[in-house]
Biopython code that builds the backbone (N, CA, C, O; Angstrom):
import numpy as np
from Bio.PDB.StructureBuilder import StructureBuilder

atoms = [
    (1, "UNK", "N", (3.831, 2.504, -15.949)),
    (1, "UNK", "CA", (3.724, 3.140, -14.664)),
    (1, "UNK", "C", (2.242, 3.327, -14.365)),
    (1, "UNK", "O", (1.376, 3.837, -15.077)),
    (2, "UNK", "N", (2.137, 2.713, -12.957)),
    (2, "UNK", "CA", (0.717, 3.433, -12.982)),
    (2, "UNK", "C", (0.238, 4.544, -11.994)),
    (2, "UNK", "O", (1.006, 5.435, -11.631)),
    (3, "UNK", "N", (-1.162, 4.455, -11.536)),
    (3, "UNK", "CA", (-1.412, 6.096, -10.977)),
    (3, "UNK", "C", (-2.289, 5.871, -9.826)),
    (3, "UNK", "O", (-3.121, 5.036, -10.181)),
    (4, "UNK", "N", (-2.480, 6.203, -8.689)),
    (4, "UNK", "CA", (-3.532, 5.961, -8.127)),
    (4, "UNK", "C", (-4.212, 7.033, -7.323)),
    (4, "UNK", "O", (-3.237, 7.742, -7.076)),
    (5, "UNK", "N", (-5.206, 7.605, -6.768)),
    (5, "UNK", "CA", (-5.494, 9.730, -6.756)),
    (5, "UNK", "C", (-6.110, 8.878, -5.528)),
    (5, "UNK", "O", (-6.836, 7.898, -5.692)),
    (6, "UNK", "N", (-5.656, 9.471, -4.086)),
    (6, "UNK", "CA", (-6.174, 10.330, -2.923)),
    (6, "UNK", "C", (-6.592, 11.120, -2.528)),
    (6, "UNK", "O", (-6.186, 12.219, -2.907)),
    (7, "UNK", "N", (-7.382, 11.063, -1.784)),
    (7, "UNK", "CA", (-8.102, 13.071, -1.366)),
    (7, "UNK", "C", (-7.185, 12.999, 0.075)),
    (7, "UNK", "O", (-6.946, 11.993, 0.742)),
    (8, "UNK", "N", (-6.865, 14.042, 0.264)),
    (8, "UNK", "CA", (-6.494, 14.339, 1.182)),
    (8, "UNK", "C", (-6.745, 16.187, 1.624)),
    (8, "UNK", "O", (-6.053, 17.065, 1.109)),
    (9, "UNK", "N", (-7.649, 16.420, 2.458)),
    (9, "UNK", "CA", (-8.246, 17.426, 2.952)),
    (9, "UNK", "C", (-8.827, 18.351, 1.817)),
    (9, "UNK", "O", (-8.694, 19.542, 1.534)),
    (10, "UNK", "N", (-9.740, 16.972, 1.132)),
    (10, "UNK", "CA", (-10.860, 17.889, -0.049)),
    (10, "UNK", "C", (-9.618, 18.190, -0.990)),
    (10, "UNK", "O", (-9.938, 18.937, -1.915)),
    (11, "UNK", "N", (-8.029, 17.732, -0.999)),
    (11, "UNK", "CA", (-7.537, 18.010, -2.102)),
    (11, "UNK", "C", (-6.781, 16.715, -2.852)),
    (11, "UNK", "O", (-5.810, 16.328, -2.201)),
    (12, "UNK", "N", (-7.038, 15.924, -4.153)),
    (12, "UNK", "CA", (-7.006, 15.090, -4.943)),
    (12, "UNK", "C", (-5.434, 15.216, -5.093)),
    (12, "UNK", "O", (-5.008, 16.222, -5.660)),
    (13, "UNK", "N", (-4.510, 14.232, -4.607)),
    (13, "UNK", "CA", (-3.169, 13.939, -4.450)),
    (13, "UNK", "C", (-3.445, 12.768, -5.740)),
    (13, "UNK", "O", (-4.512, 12.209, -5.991)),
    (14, "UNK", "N", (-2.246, 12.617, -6.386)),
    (14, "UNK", "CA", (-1.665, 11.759, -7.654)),
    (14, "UNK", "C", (-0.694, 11.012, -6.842)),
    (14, "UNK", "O", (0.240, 11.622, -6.320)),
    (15, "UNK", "N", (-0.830, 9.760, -6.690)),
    (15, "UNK", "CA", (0.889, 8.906, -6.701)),
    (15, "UNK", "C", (1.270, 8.215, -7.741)),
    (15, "UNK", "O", (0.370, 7.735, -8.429)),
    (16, "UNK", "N", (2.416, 8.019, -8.065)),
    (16, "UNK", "CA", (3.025, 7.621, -9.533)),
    (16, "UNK", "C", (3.696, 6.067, -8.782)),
    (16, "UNK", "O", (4.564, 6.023, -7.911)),
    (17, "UNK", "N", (3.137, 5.132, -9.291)),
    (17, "UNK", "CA", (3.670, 3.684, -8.532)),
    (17, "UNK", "C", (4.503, 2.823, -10.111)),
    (17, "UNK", "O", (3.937, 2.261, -11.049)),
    (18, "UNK", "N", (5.996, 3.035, -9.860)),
    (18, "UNK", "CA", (6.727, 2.034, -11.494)),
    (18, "UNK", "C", (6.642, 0.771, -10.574)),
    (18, "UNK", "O", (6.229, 0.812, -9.415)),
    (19, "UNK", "N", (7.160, -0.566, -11.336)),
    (19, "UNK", "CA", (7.718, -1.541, -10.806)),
    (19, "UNK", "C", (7.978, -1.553, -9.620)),
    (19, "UNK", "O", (7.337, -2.080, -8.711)),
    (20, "UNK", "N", (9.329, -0.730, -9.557)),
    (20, "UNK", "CA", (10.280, -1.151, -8.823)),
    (20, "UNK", "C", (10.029, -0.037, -7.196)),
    (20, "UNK", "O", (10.790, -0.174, -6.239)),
    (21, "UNK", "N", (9.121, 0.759, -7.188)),
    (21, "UNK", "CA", (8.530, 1.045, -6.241)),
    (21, "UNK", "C", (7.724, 0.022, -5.721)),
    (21, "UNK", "O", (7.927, -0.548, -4.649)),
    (22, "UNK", "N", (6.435, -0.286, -6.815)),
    (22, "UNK", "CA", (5.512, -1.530, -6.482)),
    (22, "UNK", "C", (6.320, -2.431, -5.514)),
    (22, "UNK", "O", (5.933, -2.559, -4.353)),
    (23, "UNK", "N", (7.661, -3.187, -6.057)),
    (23, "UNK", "CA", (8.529, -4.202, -5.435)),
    (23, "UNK", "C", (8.619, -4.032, -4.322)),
    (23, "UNK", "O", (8.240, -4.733, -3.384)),
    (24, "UNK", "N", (9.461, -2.471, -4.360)),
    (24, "UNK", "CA", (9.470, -2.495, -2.615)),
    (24, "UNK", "C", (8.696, -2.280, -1.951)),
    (24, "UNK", "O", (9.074, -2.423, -0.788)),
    (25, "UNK", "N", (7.400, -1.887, -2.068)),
    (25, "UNK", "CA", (6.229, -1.538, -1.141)),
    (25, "UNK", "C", (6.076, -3.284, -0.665)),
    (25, "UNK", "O", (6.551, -3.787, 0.353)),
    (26, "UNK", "N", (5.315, -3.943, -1.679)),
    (26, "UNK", "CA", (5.174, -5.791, -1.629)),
    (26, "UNK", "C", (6.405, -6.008, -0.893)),
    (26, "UNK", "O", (6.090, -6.446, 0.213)),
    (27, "UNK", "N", (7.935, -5.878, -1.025)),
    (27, "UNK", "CA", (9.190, -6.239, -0.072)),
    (27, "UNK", "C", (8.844, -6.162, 1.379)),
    (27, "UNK", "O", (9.058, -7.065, 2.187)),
    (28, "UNK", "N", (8.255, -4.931, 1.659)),
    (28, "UNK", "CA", (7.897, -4.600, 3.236)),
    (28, "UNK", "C", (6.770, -4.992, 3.742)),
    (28, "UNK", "O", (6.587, -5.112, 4.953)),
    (29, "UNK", "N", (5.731, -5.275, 2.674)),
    (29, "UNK", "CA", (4.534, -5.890, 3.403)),
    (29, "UNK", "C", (4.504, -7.041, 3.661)),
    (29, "UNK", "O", (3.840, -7.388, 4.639)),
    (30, "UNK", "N", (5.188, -7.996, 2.901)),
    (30, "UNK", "CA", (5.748, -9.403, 2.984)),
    (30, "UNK", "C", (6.649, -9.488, 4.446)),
    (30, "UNK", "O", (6.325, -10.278, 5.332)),
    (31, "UNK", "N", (7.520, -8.802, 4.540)),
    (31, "UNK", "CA", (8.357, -8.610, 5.419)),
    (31, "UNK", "C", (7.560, -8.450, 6.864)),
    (31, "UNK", "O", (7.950, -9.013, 7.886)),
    (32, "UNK", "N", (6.542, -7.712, 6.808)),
    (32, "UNK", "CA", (5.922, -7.155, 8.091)),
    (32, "UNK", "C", (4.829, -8.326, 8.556)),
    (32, "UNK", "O", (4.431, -8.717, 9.653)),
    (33, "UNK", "N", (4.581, -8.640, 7.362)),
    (33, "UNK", "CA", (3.490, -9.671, 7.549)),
    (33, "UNK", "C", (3.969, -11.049, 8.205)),
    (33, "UNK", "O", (3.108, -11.703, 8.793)),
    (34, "UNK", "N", (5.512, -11.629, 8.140)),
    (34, "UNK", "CA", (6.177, -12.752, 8.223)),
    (34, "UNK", "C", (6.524, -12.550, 9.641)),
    (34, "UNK", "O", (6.692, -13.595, 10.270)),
    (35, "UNK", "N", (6.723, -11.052, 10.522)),
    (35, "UNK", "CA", (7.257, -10.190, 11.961)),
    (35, "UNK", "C", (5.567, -10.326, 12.505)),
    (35, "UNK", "O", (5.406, -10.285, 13.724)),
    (36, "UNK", "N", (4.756, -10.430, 11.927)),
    (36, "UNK", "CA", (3.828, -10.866, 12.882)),
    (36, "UNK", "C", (2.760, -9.198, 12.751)),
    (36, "UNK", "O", (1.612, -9.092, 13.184)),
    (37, "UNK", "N", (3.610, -8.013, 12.001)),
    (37, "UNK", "CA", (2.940, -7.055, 12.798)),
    (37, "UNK", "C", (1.783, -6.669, 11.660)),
    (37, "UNK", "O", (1.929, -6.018, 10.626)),
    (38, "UNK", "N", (0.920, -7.118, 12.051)),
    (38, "UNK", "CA", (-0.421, -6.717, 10.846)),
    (38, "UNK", "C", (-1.634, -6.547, 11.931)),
    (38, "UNK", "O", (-1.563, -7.220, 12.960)),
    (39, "UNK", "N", (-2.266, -6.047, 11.818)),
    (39, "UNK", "CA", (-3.437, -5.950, 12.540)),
    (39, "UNK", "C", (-4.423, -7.224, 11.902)),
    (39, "UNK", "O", (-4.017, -7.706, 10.844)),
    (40, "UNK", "N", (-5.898, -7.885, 12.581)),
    (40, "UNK", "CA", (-6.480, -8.339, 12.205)),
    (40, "UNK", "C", (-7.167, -8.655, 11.070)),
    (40, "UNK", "O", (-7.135, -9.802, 10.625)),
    (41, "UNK", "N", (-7.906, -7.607, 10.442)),
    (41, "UNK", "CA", (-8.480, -7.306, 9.523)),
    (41, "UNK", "C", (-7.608, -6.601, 8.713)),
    (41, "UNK", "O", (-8.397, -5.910, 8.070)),
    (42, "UNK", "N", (-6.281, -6.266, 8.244)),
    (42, "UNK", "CA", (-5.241, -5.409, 7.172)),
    (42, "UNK", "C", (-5.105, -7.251, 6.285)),
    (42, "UNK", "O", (-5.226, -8.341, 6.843)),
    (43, "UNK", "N", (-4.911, -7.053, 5.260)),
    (43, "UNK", "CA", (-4.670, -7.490, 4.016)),
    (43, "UNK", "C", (-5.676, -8.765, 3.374)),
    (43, "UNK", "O", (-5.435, -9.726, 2.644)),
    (44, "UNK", "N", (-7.185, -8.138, 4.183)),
    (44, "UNK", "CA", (-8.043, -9.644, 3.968)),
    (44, "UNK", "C", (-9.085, -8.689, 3.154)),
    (44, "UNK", "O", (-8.622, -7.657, 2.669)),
    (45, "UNK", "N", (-10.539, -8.995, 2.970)),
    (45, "UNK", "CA", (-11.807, -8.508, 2.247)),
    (45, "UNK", "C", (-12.643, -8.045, 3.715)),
    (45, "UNK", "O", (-13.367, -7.079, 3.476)),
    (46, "UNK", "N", (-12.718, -8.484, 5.132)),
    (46, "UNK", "CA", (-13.137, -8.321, 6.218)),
    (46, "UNK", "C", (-13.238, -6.638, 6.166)),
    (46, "UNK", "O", (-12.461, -5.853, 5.624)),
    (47, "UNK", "N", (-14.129, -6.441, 6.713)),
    (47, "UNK", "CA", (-14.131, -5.141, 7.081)),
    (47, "UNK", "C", (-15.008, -5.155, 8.665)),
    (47, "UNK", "O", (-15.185, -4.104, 9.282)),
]
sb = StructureBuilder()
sb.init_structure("model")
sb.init_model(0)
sb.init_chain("A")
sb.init_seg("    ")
for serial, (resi, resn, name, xyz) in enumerate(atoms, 1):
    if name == "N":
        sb.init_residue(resn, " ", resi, " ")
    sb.init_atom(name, np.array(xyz, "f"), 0.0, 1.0, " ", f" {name:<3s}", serial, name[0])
structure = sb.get_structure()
């Protein structure tokens, strides 16, 4: 399992990401990405 820490209003949030969360997050971005709806610059190095 892994871990990844956010700040959110000066306060350090933990998310816990297993597999099978990972899966479905990648399920929907795949999904959204194939519907067209991504903005320009979302899933490239561009900033």
């Amino acid at each position: 399992m892994s871990t990844s820490m956010v700040e959110i209003n000066d306060e350090k949030v933990e998310a816990w990401w297993d597999k099978r969360l990972t899966e479905i997050f990648c399920y929907i971005c795949i999904k959204e990405i194939l519907k067209d709806n991504k903005h320009d610059t979302h899933f490239t190095k561009d900033r």
